[in-house]
N, C-alpha and C positions, 0 to 999 in steps of 0.2 A: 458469483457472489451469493446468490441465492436458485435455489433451487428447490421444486416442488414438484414430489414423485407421487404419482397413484393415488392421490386422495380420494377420499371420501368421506363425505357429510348427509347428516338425517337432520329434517326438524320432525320431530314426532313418527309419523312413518312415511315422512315424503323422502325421498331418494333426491337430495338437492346436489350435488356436486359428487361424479361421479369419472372416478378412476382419471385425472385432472392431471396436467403435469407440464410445467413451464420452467423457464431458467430468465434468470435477469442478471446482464452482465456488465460490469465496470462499462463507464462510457459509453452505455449507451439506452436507447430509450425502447422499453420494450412495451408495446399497446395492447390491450386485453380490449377485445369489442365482442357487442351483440346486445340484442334489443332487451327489454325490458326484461327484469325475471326470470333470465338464462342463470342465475347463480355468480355473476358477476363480483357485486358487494359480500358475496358469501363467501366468495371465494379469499377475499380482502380478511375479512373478519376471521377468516381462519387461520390466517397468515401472521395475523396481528394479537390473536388467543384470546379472541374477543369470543371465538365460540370453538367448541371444541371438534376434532375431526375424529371421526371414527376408525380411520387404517391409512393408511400410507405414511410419506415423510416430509417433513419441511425444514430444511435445511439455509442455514443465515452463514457462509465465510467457512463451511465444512462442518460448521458444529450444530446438532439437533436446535431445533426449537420448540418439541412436543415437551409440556409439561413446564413450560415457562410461562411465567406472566406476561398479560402487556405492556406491563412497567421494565421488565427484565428485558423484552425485546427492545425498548425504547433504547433503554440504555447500552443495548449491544452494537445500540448502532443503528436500527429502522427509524426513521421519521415519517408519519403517517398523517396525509389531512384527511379528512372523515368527509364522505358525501352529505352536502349542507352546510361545511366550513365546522359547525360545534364552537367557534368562539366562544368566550365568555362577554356577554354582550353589556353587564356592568362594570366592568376593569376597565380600565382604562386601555390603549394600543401598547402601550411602552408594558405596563403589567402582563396581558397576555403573551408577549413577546417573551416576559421572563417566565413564564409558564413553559414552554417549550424548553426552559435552562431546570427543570426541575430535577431532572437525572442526573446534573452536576456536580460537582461538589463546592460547596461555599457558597461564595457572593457570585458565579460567573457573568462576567459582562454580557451585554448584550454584541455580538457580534457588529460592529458599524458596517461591514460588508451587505448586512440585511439593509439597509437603508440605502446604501446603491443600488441593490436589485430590486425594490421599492423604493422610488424616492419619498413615495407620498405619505409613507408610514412614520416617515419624521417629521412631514410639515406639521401630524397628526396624533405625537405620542402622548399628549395631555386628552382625548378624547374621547371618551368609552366607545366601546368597538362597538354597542348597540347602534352608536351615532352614522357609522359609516354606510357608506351606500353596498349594495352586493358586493360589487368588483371589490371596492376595499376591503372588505372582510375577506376575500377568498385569498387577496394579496395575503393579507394580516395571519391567513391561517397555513398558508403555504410558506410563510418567512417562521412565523412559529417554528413550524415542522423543522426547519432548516439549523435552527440557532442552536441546538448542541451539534452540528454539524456531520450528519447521518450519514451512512456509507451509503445506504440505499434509501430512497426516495421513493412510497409510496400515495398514489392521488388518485380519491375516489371522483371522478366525472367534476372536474373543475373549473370548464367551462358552463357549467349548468346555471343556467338563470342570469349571466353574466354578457356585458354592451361589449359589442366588438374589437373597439379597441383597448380594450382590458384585459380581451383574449388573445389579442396582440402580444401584448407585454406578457402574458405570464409563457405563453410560446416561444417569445424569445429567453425568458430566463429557463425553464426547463432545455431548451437545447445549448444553452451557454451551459449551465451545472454537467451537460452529459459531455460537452466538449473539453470538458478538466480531464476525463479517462480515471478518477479517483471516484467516481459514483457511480450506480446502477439506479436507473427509473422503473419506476413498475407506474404505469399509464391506465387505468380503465376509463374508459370514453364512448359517447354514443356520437358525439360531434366527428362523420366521419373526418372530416377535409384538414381539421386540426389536429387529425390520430396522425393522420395520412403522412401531415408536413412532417413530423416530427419520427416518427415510428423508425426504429430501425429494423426490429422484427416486430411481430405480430403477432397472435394469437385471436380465433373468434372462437367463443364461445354459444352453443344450442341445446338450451333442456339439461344443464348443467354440466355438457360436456364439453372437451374439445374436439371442434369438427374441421377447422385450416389452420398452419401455420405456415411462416416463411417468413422472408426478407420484406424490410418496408416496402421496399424500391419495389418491389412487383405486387405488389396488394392492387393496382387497377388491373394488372393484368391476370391475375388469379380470382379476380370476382370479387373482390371483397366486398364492396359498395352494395350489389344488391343483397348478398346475405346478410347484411345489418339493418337493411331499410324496414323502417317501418311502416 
C-alpha cells in the first residue's frame, strides 16, 4: 500500500534522511524506532508533503505522491496524527472530529464507529478539546485521523506524555484497525515494549538512515531493545 524507495532529505546542508526505504502493508502494523533525532518525524513529514524530499520515491496504492499536497494526500486516503496530537484546543471534541471530515464532500457524518473505539469522546462532544486531559486529546486526534476512514494510518510517537491505561486502549484499537486487513499502520515509536506488542514488521532507524529490519516477532531476538535505548 505504501511504499518509500531511496529517499532523501536536506535541511539547509544537513544530510537528514538518507537513501531510506520501507513498505507498509494492508493488515498490518509496521514500527519505525530509534532514539531522538535519527530523522524519525522527518521521515513522516516527507511522507505526508509537509517538507519536501530531494530524490527518491513515495508511493500511496501504486500512484506517486512527489508533488502533491498534504491536503491531496489526505484525501487519497492517508490519515496522519502529528507528534503532540495538534488538536484544536478551542473546538469543541465533536468539531474537531468534523475536522478530520474536511476532505469530504458535503455535510459527512461523523462516523459513530469513532465513539466505539473511544467511548469517551461521546461522554465528551460538547467540550473544547483544550478541556481534555493528555490521553484524551491523543484518543480525539487518532479518532480524527480515522473519520474520513484512511487506508493507511500514520502515528507520530502516540504514546508520548500519555497514563498507562490510555496506552492501553489506544493499543488495543491500533491492532483491532490492522486486524480488518483493509488498513496499513505506519507506527513511529520510542516506547519500545508497545512497538514491540504491536509491530508486525519493523524498521530502526540511526543518523537518518536505516540500519535493521525484519519481522516483529523477532525484534528481541535481533537486538532491537538495545539499539533504541537511550
Amino acid at each position: 500500500m505504501l511504499s518509500i524507495q531511496n529517499i532523501h532529505q536536506y535541511y539547509g546542508g544537513s544530510h537528514i534522511l538518507r537513501d531510506v526505504s520501507l513498505e507498509a502493508k494492508p493488515g498490518q502494523v509496521t514500527v519505525v524506532l530509534g532514539r531522538n533525532g535519527v530523522g524519525k518525524t522527518t521521515l513522516l513529514k516527507s511522507l505526508m508533503g509537509l517538507v519536501p524530499i530531494k530524490s527518491g520515491t513515495i508511493a500511496f496504492e501504486g500512484r506517486p505522491l512527489q508533488g502533491r499536497t498534504p491536503y491531496e494526500r489526505a484525501r487519497a486516503g492517508i490519515g496522519f496524527v502529528p507528534q503532540g496530537r495538534e488538536i484544536f484546543a478551542r473546538l469543541t471534541v465533536e468539531e474537531n472530529l468534523r475536522m478530520g471530515l474536511a476532505t469530504q464532500p458535503g455535510r459527512t457524518p461523523v462516523p459513530a464507529e469513532l465513539y466505539e473505539l473511544f467511548p469517551v469522546l461521546r461522554q465528551m462532544l460538547h467540550r473544547r478539546g483544550g478541556d481534555l486531559s493528555g490521553g484524551q486529546q491523543q484518543q480525539l486526534a487518532i479518532a480524527r485521523a480515522l473519520a474520513a476512514k484512511p487506508r493507511l494510518l500514520v502515528l507520530d510517537e502516540p504514546t508520548e506524555g500519555i497514563q498507562p491505561s490510555i496506552i492501553k486502549d489506544i493499543g488495543r484499537v491500533i491492532r483491532m484497525l490492522a486486524q480488518r486487513g483493509d488498513m496499513a499502520i505506519l507506527l513511529v515509536e520510542q516506547y519500545y515494549d508497545f512497538a514491540q506488542e504491536l509491530a508486525d514488521a519493523y524498521v530502526v532507524m540511526e543518523r537518518g538512515e536505516v540500519v535493521a529490519r525484519g519481522a516483529g516477532k523477532d525484534m528481541e531476538r535481533d537486538g532491537v531493545r538495545q539499539r533504541v535505548a537511550i
